[in-house]
C-alpha positions in Angstrom: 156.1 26.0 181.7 154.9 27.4 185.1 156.6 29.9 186.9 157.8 29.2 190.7 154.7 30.5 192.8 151.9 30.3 190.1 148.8 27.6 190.7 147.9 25.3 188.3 144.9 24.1 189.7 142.5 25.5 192.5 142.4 24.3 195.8 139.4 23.1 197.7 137.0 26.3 197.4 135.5 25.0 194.2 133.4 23.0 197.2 132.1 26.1 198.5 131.6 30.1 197.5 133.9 31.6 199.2 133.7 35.0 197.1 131.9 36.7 200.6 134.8 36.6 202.3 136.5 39.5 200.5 136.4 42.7 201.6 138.6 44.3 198.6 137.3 43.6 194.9 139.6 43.8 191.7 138.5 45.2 188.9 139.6 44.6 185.2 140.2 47.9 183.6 140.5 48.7 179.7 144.3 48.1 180.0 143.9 44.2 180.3 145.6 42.6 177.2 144.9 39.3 177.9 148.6 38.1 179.1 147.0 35.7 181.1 149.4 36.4 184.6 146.7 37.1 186.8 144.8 33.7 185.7 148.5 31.8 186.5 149.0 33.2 189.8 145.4 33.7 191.1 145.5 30.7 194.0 141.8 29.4 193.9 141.6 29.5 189.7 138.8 31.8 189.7 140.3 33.9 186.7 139.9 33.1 182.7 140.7 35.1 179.6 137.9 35.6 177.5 138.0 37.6 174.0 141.7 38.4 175.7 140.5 39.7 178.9 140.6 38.5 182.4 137.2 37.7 183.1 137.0 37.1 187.4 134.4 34.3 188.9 133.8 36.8 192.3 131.7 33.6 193.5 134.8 32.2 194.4 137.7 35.5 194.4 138.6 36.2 198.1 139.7 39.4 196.8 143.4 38.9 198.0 144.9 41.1 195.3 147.6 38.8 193.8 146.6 39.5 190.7 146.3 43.0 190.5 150.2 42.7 192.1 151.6 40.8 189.4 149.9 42.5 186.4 152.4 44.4 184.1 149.7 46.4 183.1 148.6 47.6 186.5 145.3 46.5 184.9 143.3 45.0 188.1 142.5 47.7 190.5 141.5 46.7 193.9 138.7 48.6 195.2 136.2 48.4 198.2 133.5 45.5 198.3 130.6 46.9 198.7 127.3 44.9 199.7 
C-alpha cells in the first residue's frame, strides 16, 4: 500500500535529463538501511535499492531534497553541486 504523498511512477523527465538542474546534491551515507522511503517519495523515480541501499540516478535527481526529509535515518545529506 502507498502512503498519501508518495509517487508510484515518474513523471515526464524520463524524456529528458533533467539532473543539471540541481543545485543541491544528496548523498547516501553508511546509515542507509535500505527502508526504501526515499525511493517511495522521490517524485521523478530516480531512486532504487540496491544490495539495500539507495542507489540515486543524478541524470535525472533535481536535487529537491524530499528524500533526504523523509528518511528516518537522516541518511541522505544534501550537499552543494559542484560542476
Amino acid at each position: 500500500m502507498l502512503r498519501v504523498g508518495s509517487v508510484c511512477e515518474a513523471g515526464k523527465s524520463r524524456l529528458n535529463k533533467t539532473g543539471d538542474w540541481r543545485t543541491l546534491r544528496p548523498q547516501v551515507t553508511d546509515k542507509c538501511n535500505g527502508c526504501g522511503i526515499c525511493e517511495l517519495f522521490c517524485p521523478d523515480s530516480c531512486i532504487v535499492l540496491e544490495n539495500k541501499k539507495a542507489v540515486i540516478d543524478y541524470d535525472y535527481c533535481k536535487g529537491c531534497g524530499i528524500c533526504a526529509n523523509e528518511c528516518p535515518k537522516q541518511a541522505i545529506e544534501m550537499e552543494e553541486e559542484r560542476n
